[in-house]
KOLGU-4560 file (N, C-alpha, C; in nm, 3 decimals, padded with zeros to 5 digits):
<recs>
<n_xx: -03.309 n_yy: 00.203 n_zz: -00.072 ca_xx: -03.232 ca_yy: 00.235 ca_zz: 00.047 c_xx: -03.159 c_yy: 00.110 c_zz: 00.093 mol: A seq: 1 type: UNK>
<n_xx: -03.044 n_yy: 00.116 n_zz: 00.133 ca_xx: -02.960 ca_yy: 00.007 ca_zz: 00.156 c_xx: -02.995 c_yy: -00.006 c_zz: 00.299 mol: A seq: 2 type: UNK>
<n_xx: -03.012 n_yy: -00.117 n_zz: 00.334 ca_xx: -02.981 ca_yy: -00.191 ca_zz: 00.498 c_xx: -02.850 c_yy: -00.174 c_zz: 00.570 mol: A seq: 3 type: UNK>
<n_xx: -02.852 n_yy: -00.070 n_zz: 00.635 ca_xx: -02.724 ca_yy: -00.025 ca_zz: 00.726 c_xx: -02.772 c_yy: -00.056 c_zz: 00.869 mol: A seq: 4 type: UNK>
<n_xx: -02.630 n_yy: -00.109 n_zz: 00.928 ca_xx: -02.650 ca_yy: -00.116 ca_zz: 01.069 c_xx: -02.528 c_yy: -00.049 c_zz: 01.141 mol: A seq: 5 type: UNK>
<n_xx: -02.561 n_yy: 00.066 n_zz: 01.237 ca_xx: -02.456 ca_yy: 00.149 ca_zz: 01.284 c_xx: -02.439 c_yy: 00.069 c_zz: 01.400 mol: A seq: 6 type: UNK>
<n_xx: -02.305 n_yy: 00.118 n_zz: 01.450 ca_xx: -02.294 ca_yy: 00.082 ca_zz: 01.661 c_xx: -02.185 c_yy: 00.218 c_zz: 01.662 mol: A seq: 7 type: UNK>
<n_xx: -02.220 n_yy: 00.285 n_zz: 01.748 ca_xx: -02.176 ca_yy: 00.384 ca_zz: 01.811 c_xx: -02.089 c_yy: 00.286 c_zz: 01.932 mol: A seq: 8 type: UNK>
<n_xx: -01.946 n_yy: 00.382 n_zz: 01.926 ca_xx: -01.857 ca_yy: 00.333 ca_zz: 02.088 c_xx: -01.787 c_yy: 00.477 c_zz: 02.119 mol: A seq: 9 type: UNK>
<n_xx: -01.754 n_yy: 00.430 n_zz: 02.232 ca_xx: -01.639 ca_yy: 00.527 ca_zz: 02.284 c_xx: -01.722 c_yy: 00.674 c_zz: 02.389 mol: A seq: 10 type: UNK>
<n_xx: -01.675 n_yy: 00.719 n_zz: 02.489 ca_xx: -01.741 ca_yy: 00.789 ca_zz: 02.611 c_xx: -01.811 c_yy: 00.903 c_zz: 02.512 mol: A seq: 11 type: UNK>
<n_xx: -01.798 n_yy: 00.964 n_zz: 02.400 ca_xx: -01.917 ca_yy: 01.008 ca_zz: 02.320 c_xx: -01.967 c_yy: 00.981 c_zz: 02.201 mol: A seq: 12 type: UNK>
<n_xx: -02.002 n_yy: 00.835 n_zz: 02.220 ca_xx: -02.017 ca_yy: 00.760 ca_zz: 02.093 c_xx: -01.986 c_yy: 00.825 c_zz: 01.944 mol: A seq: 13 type: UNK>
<n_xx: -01.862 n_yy: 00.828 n_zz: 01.980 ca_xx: -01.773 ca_yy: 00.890 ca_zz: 01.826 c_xx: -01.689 c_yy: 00.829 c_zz: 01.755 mol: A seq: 14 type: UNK>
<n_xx: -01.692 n_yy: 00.686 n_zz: 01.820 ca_xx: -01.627 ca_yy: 00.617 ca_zz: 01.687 c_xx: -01.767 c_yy: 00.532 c_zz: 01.638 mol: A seq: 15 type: UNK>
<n_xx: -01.785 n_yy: 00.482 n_zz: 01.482 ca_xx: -01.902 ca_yy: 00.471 ca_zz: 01.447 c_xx: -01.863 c_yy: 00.365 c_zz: 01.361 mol: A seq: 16 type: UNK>
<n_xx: -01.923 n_yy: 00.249 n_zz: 01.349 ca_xx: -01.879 ca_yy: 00.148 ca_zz: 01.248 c_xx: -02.036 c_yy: 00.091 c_zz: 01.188 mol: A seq: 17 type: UNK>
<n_xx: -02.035 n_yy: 00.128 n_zz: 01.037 ca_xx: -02.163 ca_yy: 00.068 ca_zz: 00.926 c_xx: -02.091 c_yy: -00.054 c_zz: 00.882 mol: A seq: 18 type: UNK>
<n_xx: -02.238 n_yy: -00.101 n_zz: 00.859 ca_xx: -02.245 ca_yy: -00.239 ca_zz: 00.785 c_xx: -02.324 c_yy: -00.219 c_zz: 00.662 mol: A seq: 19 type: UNK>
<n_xx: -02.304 n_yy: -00.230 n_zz: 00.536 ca_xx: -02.393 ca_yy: -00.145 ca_zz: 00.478 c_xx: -02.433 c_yy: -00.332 c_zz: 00.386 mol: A seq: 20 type: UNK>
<n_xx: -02.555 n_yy: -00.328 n_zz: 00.331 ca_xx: -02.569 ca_yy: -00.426 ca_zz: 00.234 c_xx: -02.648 c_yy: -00.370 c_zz: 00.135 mol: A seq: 21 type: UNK>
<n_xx: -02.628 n_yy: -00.401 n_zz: -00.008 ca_xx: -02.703 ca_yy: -00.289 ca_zz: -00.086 c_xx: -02.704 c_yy: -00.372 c_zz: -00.229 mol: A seq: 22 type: UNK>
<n_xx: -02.709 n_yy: -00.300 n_zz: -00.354 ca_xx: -02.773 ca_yy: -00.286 ca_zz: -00.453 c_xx: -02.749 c_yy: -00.238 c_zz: -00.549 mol: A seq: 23 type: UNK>
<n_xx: -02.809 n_yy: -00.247 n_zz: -00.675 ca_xx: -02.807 ca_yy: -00.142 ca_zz: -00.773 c_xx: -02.879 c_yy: -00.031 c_zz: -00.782 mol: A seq: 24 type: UNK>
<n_xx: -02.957 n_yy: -00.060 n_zz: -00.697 ca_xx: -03.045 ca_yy: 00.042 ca_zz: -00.629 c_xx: -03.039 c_yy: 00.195 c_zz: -00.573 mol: A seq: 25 type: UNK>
<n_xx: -02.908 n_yy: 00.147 n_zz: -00.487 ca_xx: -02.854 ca_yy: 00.208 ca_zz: -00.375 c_xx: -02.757 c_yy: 00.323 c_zz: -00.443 mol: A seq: 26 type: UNK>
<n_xx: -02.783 n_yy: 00.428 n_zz: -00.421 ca_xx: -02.633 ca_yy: 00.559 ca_zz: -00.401 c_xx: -02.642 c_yy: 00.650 c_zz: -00.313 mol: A seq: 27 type: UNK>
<n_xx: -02.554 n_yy: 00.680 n_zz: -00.254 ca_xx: -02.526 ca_yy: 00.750 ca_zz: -00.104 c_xx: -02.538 c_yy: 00.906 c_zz: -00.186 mol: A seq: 28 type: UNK>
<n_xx: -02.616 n_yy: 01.025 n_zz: -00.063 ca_xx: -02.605 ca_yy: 01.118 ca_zz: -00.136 c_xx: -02.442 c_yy: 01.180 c_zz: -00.177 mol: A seq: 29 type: UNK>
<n_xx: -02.456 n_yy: 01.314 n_zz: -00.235 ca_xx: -02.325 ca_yy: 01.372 ca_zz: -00.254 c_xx: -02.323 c_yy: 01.435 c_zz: -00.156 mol: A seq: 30 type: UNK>
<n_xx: -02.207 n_yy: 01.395 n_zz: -00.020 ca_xx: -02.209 ca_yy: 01.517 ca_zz: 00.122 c_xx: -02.085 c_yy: 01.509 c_zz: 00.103 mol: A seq: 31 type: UNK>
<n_xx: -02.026 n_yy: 01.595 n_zz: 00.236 ca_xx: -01.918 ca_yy: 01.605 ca_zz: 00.282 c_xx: -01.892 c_yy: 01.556 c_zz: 00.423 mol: A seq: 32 type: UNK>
<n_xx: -01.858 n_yy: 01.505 n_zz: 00.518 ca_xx: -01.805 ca_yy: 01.514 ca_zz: 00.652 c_xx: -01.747 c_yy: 01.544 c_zz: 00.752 mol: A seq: 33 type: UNK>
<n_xx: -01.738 n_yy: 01.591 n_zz: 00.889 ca_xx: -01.622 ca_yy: 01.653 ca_zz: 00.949 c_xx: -01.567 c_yy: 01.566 c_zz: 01.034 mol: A seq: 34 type: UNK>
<n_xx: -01.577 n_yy: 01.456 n_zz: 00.984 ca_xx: -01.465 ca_yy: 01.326 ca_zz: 00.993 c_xx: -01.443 c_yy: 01.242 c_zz: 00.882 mol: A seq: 35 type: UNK>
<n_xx: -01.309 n_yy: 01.179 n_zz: 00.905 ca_xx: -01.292 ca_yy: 01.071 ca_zz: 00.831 c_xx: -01.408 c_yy: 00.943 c_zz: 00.812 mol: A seq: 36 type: UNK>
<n_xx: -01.372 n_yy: 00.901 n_zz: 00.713 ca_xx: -01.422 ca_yy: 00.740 ca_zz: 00.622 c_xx: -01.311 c_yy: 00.658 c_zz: 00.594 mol: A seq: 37 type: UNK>
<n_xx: -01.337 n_yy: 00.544 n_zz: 00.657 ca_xx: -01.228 ca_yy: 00.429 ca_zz: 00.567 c_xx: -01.347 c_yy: 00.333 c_zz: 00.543 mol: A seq: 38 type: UNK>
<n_xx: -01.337 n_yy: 00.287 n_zz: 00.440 ca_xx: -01.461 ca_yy: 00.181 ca_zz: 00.330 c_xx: -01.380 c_yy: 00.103 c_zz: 00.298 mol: A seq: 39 type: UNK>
<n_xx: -01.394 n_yy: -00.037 n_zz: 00.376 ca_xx: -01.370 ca_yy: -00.164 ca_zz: 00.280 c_xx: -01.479 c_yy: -00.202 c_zz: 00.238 mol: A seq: 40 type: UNK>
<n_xx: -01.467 n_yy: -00.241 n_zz: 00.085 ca_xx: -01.515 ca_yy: -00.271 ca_zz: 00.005 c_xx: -01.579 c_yy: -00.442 c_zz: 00.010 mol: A seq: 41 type: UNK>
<n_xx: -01.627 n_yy: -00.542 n_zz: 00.059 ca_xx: -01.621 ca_yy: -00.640 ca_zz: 00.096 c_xx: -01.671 c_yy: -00.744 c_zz: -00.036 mol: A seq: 42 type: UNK>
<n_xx: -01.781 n_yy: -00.731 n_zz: -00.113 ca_xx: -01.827 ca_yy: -00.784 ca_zz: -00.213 c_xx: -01.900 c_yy: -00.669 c_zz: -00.327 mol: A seq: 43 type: UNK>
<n_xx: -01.876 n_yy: -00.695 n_zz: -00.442 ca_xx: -01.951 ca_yy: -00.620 ca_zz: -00.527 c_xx: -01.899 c_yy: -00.521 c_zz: -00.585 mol: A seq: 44 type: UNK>
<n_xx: -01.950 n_yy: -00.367 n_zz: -00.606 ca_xx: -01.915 ca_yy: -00.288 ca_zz: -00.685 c_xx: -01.938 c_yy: -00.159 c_zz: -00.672 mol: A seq: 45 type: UNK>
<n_xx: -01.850 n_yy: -00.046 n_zz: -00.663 ca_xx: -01.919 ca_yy: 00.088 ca_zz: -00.646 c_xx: -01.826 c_yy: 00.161 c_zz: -00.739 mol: A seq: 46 type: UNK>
<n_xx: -01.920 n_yy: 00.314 n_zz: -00.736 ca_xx: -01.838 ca_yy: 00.371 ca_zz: -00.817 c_xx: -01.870 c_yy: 00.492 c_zz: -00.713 mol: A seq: 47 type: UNK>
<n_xx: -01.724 n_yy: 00.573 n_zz: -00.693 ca_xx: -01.731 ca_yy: 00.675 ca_zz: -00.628 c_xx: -01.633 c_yy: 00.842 c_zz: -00.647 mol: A seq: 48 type: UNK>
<n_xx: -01.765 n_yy: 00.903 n_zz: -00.630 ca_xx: -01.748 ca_yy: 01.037 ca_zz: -00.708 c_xx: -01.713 c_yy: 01.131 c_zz: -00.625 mol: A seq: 49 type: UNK>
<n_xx: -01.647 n_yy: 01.182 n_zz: -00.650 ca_xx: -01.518 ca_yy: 01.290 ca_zz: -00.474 c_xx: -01.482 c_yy: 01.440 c_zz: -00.544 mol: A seq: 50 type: UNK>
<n_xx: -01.480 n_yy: 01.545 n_zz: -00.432 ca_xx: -01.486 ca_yy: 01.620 ca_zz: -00.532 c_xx: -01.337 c_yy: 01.669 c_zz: -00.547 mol: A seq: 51 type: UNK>
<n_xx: -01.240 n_yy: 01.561 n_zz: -00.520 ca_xx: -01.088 ca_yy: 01.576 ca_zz: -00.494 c_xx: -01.047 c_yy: 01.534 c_zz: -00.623 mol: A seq: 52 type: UNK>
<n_xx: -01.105 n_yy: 01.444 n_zz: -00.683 ca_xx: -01.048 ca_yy: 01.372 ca_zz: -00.839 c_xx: -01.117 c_yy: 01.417 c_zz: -00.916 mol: A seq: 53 type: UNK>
<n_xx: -01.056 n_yy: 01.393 n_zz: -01.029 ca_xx: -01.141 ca_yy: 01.487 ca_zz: -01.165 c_xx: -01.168 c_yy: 01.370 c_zz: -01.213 mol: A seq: 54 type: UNK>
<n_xx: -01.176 n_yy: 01.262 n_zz: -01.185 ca_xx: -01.306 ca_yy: 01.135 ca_zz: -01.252 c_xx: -01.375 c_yy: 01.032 c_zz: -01.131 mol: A seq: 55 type: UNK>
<n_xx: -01.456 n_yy: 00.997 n_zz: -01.161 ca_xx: -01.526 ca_yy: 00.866 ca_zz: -01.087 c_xx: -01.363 c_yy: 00.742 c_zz: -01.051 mol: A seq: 56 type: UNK>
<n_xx: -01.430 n_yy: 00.680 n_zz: -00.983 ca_xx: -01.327 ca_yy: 00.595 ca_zz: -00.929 c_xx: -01.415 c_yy: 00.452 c_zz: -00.913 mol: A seq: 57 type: UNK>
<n_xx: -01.425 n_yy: 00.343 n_zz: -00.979 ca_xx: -01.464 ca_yy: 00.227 ca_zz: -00.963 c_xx: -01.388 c_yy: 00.145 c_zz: -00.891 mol: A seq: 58 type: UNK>
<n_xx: -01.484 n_yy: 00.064 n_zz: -00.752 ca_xx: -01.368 ca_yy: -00.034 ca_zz: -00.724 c_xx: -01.455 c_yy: -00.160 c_zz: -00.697 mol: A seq: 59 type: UNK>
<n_xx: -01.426 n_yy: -00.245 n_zz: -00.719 ca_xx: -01.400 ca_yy: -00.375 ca_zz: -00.710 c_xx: -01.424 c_yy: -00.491 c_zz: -00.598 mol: A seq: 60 type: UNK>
<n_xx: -01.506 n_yy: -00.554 n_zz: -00.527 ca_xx: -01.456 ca_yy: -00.608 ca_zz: -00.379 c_xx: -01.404 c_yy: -00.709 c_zz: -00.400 mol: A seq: 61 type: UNK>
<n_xx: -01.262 n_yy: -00.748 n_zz: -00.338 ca_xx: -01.234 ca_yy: -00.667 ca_zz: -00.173 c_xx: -01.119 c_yy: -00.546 c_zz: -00.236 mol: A seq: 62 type: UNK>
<n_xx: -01.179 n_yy: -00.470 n_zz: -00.168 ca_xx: -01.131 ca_yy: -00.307 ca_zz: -00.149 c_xx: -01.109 c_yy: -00.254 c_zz: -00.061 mol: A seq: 63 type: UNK>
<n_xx: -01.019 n_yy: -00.120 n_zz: -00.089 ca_xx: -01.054 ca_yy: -00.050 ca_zz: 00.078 c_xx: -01.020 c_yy: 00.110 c_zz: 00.017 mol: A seq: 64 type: UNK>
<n_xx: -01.099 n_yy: 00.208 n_zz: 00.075 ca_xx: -01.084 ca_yy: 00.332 ca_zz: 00.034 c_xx: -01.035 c_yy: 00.447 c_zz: 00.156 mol: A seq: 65 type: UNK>
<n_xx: -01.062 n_yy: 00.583 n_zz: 00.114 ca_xx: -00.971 ca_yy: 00.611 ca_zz: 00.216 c_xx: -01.120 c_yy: 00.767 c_zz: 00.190 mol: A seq: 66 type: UNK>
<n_xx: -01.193 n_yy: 00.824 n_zz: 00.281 ca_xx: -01.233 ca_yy: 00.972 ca_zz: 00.205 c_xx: -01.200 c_yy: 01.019 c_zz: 00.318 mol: A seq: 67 type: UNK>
<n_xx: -01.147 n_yy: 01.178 n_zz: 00.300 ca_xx: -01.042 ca_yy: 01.251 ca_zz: 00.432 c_xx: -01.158 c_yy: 01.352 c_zz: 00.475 mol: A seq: 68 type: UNK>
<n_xx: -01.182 n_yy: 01.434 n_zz: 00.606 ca_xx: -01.266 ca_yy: 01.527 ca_zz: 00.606 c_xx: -01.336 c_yy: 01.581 c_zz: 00.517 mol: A seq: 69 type: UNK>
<n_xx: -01.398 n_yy: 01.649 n_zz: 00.493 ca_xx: -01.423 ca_yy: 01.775 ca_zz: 00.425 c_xx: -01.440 c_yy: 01.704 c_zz: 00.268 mol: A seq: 70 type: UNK>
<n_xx: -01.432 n_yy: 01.617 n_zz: 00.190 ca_xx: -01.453 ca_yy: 01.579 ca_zz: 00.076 c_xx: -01.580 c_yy: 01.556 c_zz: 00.039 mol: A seq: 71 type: UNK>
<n_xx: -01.632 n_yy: 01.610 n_zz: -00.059 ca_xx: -01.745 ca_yy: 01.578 ca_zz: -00.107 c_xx: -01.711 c_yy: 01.446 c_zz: -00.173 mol: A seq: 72 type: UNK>
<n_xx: -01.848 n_yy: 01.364 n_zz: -00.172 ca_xx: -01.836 ca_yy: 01.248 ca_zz: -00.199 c_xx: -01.962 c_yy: 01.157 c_zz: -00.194 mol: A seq: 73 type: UNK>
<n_xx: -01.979 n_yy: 01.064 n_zz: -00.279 ca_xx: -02.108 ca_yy: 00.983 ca_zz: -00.277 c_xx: -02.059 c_yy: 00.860 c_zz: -00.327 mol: A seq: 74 type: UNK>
<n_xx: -02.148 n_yy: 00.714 n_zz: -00.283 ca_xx: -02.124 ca_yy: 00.620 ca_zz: -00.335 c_xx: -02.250 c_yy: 00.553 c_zz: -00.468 mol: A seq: 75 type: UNK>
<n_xx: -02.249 n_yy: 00.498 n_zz: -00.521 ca_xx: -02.327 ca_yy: 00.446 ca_zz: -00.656 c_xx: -02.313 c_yy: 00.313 c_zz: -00.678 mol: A seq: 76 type: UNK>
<n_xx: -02.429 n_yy: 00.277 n_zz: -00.609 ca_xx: -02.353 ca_yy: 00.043 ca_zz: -00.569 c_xx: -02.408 c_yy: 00.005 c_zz: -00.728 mol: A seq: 77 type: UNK>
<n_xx: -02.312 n_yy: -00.083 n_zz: -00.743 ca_xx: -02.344 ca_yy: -00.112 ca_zz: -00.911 c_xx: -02.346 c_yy: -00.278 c_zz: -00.948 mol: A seq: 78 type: UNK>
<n_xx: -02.323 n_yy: -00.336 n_zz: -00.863 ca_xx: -02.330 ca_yy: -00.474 ca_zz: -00.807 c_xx: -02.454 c_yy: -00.517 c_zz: -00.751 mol: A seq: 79 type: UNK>
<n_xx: -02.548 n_yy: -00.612 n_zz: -00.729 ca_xx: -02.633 ca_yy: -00.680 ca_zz: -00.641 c_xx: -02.550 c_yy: -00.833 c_zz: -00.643 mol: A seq: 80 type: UNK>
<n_xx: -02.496 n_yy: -00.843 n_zz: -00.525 ca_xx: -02.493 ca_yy: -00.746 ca_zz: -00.320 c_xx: -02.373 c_yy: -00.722 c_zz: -00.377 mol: A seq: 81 type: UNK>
<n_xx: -02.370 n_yy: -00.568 n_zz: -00.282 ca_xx: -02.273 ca_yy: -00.480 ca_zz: -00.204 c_xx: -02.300 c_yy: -00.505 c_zz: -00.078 mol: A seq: 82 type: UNK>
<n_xx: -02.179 n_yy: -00.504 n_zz: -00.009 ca_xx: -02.124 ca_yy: -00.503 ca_zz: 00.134 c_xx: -02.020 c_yy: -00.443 c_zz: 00.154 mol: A seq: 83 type: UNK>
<n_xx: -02.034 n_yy: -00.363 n_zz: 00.227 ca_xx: -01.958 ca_yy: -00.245 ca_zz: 00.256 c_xx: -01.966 c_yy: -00.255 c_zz: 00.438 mol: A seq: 84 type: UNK>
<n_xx: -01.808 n_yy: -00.207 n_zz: 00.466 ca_xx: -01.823 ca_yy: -00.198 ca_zz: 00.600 c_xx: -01.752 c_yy: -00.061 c_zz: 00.659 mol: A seq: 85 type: UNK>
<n_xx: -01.811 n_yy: 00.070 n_zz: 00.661 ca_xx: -01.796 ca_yy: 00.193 ca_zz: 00.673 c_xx: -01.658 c_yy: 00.221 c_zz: 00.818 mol: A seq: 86 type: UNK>
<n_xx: -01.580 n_yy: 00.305 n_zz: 00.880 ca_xx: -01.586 ca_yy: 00.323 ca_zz: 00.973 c_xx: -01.527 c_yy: 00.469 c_zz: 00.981 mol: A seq: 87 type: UNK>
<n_xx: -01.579 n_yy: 00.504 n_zz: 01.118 ca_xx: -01.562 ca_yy: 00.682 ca_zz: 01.132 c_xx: -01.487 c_yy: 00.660 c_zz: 01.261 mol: A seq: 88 type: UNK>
<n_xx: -01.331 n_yy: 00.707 n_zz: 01.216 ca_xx: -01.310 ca_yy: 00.656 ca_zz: 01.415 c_xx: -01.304 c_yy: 00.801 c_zz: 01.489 mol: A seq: 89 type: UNK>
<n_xx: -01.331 n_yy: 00.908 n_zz: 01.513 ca_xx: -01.351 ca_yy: 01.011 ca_zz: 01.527 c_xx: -01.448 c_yy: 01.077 c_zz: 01.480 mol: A seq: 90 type: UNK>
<n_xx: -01.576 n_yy: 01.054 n_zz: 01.483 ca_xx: -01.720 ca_yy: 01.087 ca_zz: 01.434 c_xx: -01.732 c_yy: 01.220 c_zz: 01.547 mol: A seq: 91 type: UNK>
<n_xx: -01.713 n_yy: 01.349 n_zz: 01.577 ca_xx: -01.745 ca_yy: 01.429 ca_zz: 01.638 c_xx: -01.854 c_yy: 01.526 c_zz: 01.673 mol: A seq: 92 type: UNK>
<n_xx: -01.978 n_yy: 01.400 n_zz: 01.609 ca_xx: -02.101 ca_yy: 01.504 ca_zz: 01.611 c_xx: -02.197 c_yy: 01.410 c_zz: 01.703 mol: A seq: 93 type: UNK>
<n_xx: -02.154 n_yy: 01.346 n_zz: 01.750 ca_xx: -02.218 ca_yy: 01.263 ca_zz: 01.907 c_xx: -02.231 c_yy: 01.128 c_zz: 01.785 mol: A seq: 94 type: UNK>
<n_xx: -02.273 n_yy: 01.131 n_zz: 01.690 ca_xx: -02.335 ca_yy: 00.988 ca_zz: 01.660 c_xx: -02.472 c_yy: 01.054 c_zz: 01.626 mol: A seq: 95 type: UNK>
<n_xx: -02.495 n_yy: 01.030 n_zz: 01.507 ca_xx: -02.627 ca_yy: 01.078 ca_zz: 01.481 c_xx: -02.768 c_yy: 00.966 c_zz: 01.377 mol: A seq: 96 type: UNK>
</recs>
């Protein structure tokens, strides 16, 4: 399990910003969201599987990704350290 640190802001803590530090260890399940993701990529390596592209997508740090609502999607850290810095600026489920 990767070491994430959330902070909730905003009058219903719905914008949401991770800090993620991780591993080879580490892969995020396969979900979907009913908000956006923007992922910079900060050090290391992931590979990420969406169910919008018909292949895996490896990237590199420094990166930055983009996953839109509704996409299935998981990450797969393939580097020791990954650092990843997540953000949801419209998280509409209070912050959970």
């Amino acid at each position: 399990m990767p070491d994430i640190t959330r902070m909730f802001r905003g009058p219903l803590n719905d914008f949401e910003v991770e800090v993620v530090f991780g591993g080879t260890e580490d892969t995020s399940p396969y979900e979907a969201h009913t908000y956006e993701e923007y992922v910079f990529l900060a050090e290391g390596e992931i590979v990420v599987t969406r169910d919008d592209r018909d292949e895996p997508e490896t990237f590199t740090g420094p990166a930055y990704l983009h996953v839109p609502t509704g996409v299935m999607h998981s990450f797969d850290l393939r580097k020791t350290p990954t650092r990843l810095v997540v953000i949801h600026p419209a998280r509409n489920d209070g912050g959970v």
